[in-house]
N, C-alpha and C positions, 0 to 999 in steps of 0.2 A: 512536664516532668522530665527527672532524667532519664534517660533510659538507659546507660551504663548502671548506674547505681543500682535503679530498679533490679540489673541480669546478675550483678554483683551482690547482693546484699539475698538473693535468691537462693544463690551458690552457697554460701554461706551456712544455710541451713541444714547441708550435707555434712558439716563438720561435728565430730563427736570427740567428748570428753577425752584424752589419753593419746587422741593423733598426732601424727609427725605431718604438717603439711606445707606443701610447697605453695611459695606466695610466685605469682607471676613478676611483668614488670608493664609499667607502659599506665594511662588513664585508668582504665577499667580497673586492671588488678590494684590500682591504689586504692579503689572503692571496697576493696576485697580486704584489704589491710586495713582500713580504717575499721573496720564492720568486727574486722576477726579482734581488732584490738579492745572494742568496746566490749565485747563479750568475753574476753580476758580479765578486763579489769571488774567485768559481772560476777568472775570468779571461775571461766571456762579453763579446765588445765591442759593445754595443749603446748606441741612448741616447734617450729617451723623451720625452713632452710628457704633462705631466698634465692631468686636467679637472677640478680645483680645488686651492686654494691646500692646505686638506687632504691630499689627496693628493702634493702636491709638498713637501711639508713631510716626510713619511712617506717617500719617495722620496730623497730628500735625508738623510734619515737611514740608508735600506738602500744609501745608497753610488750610487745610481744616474745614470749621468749625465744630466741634462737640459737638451732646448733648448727656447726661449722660441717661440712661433706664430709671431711674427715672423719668423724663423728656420727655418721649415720648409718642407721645398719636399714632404717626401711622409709618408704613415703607413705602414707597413709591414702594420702589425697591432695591432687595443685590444684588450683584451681590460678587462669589464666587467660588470658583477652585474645585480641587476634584482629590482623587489618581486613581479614575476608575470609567467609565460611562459604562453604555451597552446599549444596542440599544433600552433598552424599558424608559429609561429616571432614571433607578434606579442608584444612585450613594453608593459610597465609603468611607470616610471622616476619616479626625482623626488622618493625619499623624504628623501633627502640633502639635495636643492638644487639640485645639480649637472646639471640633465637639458639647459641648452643647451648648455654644453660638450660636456657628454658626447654628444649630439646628432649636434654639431661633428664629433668624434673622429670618433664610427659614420659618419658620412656621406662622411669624407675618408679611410676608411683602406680597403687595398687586401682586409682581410679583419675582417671584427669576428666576435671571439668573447663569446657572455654566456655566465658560471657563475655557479649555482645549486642552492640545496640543493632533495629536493625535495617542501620547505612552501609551493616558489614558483609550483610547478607547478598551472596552473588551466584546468577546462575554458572558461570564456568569463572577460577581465579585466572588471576596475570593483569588487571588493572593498575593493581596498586605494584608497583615493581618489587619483584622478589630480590629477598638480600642473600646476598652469597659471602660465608665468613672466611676470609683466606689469609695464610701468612704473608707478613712483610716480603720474604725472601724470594726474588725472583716472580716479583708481582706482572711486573709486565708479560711476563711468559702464560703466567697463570689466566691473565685478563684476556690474551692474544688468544686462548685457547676454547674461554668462553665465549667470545666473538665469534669463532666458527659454530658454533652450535648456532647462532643466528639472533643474536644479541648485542647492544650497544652498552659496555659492561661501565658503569660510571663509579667513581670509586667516591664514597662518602665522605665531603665535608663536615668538621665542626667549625663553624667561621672557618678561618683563614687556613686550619689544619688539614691535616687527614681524621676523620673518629678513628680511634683506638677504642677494640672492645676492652670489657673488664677482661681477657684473655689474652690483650697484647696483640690483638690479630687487625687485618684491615677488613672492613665492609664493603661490598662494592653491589651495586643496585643494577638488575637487569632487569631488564622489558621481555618477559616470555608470552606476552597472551597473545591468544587464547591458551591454557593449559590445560590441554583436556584430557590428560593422563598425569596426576602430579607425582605419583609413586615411580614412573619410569623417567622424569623428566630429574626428580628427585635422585635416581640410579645412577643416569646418564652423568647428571653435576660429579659424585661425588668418583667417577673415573677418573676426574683429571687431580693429578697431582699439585698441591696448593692448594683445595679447597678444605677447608676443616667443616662446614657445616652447611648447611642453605636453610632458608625458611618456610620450607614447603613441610606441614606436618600431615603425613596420610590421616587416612583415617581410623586406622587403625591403634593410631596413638590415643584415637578419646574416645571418652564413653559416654559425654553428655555436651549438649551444648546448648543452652541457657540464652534466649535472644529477648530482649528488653525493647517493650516499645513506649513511642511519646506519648500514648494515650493510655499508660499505666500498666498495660497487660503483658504479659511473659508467654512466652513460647517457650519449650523444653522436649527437646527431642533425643534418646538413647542413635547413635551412631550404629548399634547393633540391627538397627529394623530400617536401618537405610540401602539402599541400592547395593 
């Protein structure tokens, strides 16, 4: 079985008639978007804002209607994947690209749910290297600065290029693990000038987290009754 699908199509069933919902970006949330589109064309009236042009492109394809940020006055509910969860509800993010949007989403919507198979699930993050989103300008400075905090800050290829976020910004992937405080580590990043976001989301940012396993079963745990 999947087990994305399974956490995604789970999530799903938190969504009601009239919502404004935020679609993630990455595997998982596509499973999210496919699910949310077939229950649109079932006759569900909802209508959504994505947190990359990826994802509204795939959105746009499963029929779903969507409005522009400009145009938004509220979130209702995202629902959104994640490269590592820990047991106290702190997630990962950023494999994509997508983590200031996505960010955005978690931070303005009235409930975020993340799904997750569970290969995501980790007792302390910093395995999977954390992405840090920074301007072009004075990158070398920016990167120099991350290094001291004790990091080898490698800046994201597309092939041959650099990745460009859908923001115009560059990505660069640090090695922080163990991280076993992400909300100060999270603080610490965002002192240095040049950084516009990182992919460390506390936990604070969610209120459910949906984990999918290969033998069918779901785990679903509120963030609120965690450590």
């Amino acid at each position: 079985m999947n087990a994305k699908k399974i956490a995604a199509e789970k999530a799903v069933e938190y969504i009601e008639p009239g919502m404004v919902i935020g679609l993630g970006t990455g595997s998982t949330a596509a499973f999210t978007i496919q699910k949310t589109g077939e229950m649109v064309r079932q006759g569900l009236d909802v209508h959504a804002v994505a947190s990359s042009l990826q994802s509204e492109d795939l959105a746009k394809q499963a029929g779903i209607p969507l409005i522009g940020f400009e145009n938004m006055e509220r979130i209702d509910l995202s629902i959104d994947g994640a490269d590592e969860v820990d047991d106290n509800g702190n997630l990962l993010k950023g494999g994509g690209g997508a983590l200031l949007r996505e960010k955005i989403l978690a931070f303005n919507s009235k409930q975020f749910i993340v799904v997750t198979d569970e290969s995501k699930r980790v007792n302390t993050l910093g395995k999977f290297n954390l992405a840090v989103e920074i301007i072009p300008f004075a990158r070398e400075l920016t990167m120099k600065r991350l290094e001291e905090l004790g990091t080898n800050p490698i800046l994201r290829q597309r092939g041959n290029q650099n990745f460009i976020s859908d923001n115009g910004n560059l990505v660069v992937d640090c090695n922080f693990y163990p991280i076993t405080d992400p909300a100060a580590l999270n603080a610490m990043l965002h002192l240095i000038p040049g950084v516009v976001e990182t992919g460390l989301f506390s936990n604070h940012l969610v209120h459910k987290i949906i984990i999918g396993y290969h033998d069918g079963s779901v785990l679903e745990f509120d963030t609120t009754q965690t450590g």
